[in-house]
C-alpha positions in Angstrom: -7.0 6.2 -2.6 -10.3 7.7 -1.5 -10.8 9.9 -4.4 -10.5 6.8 -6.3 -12.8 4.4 -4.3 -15.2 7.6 -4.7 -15.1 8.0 -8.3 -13.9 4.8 -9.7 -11.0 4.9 -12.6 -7.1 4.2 -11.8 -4.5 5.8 -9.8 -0.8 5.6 -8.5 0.1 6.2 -4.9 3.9 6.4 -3.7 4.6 3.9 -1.5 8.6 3.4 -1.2 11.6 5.7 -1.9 15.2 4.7 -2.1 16.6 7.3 0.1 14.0 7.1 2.8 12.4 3.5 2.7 8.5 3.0 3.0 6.6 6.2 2.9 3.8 5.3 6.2 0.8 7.0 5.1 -0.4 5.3 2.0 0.8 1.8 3.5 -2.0 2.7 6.1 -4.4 3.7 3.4 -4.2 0.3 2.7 -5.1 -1.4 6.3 -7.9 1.6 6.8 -9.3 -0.3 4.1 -10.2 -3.2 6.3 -12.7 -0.7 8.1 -15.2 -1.0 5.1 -14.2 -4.0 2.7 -12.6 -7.8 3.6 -12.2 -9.8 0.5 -14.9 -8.4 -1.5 -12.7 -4.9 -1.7 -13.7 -3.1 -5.1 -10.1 -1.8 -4.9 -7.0 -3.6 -6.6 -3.7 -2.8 -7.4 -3.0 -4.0 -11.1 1.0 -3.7 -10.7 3.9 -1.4 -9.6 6.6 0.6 -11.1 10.2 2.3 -9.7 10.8 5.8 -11.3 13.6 7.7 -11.1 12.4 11.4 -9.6 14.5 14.6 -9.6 14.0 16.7 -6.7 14.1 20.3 -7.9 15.0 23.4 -5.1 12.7 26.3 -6.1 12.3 29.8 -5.2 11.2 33.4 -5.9 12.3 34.8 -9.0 15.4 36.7 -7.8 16.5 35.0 -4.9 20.0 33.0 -4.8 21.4 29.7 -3.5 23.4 32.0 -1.3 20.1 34.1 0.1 18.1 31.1 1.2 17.3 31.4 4.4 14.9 28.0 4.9 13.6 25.1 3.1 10.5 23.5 3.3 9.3 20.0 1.5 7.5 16.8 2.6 9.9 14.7 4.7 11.0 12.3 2.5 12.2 14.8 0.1 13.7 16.0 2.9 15.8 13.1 3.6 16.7 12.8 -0.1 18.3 16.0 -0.3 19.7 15.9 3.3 23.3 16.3 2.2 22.8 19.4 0.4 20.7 21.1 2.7 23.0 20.2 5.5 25.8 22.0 3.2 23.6 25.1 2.7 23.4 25.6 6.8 19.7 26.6 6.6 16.2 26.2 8.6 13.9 23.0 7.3 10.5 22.9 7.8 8.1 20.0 6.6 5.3 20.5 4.7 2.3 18.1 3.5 3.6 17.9 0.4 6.1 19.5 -2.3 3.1 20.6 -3.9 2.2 22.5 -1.2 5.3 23.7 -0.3 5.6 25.2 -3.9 2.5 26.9 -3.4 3.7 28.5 0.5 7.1 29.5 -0.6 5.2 31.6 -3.6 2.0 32.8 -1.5 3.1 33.3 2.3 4.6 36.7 2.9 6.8 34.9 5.5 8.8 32.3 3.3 9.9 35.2 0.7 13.1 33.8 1.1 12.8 30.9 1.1 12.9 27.7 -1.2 10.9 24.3 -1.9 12.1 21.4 -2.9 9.5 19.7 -5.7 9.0 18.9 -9.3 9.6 21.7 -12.4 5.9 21.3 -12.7 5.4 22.7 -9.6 7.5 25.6 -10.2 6.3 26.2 -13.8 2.8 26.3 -11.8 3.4 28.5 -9.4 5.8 31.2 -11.0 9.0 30.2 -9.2 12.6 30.3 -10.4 14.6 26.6 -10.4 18.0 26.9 -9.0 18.8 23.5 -8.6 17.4 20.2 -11.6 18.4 17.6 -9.8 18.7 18.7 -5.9 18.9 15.5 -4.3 22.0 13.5 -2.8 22.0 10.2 -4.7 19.4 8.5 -7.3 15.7 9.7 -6.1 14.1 6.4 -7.1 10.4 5.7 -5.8 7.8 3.0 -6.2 4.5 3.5 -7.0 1.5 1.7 -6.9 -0.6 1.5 -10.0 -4.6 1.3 -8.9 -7.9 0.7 -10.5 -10.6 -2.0 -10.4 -10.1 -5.4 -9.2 -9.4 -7.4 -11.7 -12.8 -9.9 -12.5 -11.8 -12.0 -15.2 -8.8 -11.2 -16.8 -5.6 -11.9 -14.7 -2.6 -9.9 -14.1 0.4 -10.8 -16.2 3.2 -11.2 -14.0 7.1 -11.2 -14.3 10.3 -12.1 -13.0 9.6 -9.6 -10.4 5.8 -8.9 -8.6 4.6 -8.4 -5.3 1.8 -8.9 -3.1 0.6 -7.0 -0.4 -1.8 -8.7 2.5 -3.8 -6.5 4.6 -5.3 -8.4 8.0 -6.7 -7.8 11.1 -5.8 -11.1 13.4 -7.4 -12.9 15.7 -6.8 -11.7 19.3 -4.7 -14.4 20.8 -1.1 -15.2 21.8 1.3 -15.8 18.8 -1.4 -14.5 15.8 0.8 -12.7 14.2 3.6 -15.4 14.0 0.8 -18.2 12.8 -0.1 -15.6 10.2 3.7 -14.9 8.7 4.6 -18.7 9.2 3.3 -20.0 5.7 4.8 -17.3 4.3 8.0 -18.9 5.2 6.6 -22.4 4.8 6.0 -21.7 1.3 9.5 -19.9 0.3 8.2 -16.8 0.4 9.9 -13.6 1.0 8.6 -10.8 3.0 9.5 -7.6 1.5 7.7 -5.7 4.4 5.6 -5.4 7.4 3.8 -2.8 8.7 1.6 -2.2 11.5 -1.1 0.4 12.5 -2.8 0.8 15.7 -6.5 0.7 15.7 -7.1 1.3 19.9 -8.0 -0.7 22.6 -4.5 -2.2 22.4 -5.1 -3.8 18.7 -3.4 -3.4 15.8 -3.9 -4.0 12.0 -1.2 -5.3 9.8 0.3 -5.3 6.0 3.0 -7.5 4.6 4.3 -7.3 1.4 5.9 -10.0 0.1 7.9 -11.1 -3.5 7.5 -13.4 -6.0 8.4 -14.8 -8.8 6.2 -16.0 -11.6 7.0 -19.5 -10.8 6.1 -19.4 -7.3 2.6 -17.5 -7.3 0.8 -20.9 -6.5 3.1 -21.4 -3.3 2.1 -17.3 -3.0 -2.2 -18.6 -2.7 -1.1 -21.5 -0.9 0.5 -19.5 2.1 -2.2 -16.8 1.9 -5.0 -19.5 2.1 -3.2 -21.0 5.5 -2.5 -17.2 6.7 -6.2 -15.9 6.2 -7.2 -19.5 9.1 -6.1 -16.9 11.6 -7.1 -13.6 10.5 -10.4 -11.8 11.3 -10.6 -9.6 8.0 -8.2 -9.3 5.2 -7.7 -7.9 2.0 -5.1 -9.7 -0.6 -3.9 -7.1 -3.6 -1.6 -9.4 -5.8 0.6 -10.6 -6.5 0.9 -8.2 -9.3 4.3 -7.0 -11.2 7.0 -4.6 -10.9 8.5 -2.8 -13.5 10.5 0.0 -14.0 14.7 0.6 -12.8 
């Protein structure tokens, strides 16, 4: 997100996975946000798509299922593949990402033996054997968020399915947080999600996503014009659509 805010175009950003439910560090790209923008973020998110990912195991050329003596990956991958590691009896360790677990397993004297779980790019990139397409337990499905420039005057078209995601800092008094998610359910609108981050000093920011149809996006503005009466700063990206499985 900050190399787009930095050099403007589009982006996508993983945000959910079906084995392993909200991935927490780009929902909190989000809320940091609030640091530098309210409503006049340059920053939008022009819709969202579910893809079905295969996580690949990858090793040395040479080295065997049966010869693996660890594997490293980013968590989530991790927990999407946690069956079959757990069958393989072997060491995990977590890396920052699969990318960069590619690029250990084939550089670090230390991980000779052992394997990465991450895409056939990765593997093509780095020289490394694929013992395993499709490594994970059950369908590796993840959402993404699509990025780019707010959109000034052409609106989103939405479908059947699109979400919204509201980023605010509240008001520090008793029961802000309810007063914020009550016209939500005023309205008839579901929340999909919320998140919190602290911030210090006992405070905390806060992200909801919620769903909607295309038929309810007016009671959508309605409950996020009553919710922003008790917020301090907020940032509204949505509601924008969902495609994909």
């Amino acid at each position: 997100m900050p190399l787009v805010l930095e050099h403007g175009g589009y982006g996508a950003i993983a945000t959910e996975t079906k084995a392993q439910g909200r991935v927490d560090p780009p929902v909190n790209s989000f809320i940091e946000l609030l640091r530098g923008y309210d409503a006049n973020c340059p920053l939008g998110a022009l819709g969202a798509t579910r893809m079905k990912l295969n996580f690949a195991l990858i090793a040395r050329p040479g080295v065997q299922i049966s010869e693996i003596t660890k594997i490293v990956a980013h968590p989530k991958a991790l927990g999407a593949c946690r069956g079959r590691i757990k069958a393989l009896g072997v060491e995990v360790t977590e890396a920052q990402s699969n990318g960069k677990a590619a690029e250990d397993i084939a550089r670090e004297q230390e991980l000779i033996g052992a394997a990465a779980i991450a895409s056939r790019i990765a593997a093509e990139k780095y020289g490394l054997t694929i013992l395993s397409e499709a490594f994970e337990d059950e369908e590796a499905i993840t959402t993404f968020f699509l990025l780019g420039p707010t959109p000034k005057h052409s609106p989103l078209v939405l479908g059947e399915r699109n979400r919204g995601l509201f980023v605010f800092r509240t008001k520090h008094v008793a029961g802000a947080l309810v007063k914020v998610l009550t016209p939500f359910s005023e309205e008839g609108i579901n929340l999909f999600h919320i998140h919190s981050l602290y911030v210090g000093d006992g405070e905390y920011d806060f992200a909801i996503e919620t769903e909607c149809s295309e038929r309810e996006t007016e009671m959508h503005s309605r409950a996020v014009t009553k919710a922003r009466e008790f917020v301090i700063r907020s940032i509204l990206f949505g509601p924008f659509p969902v495609l994909g499985v």
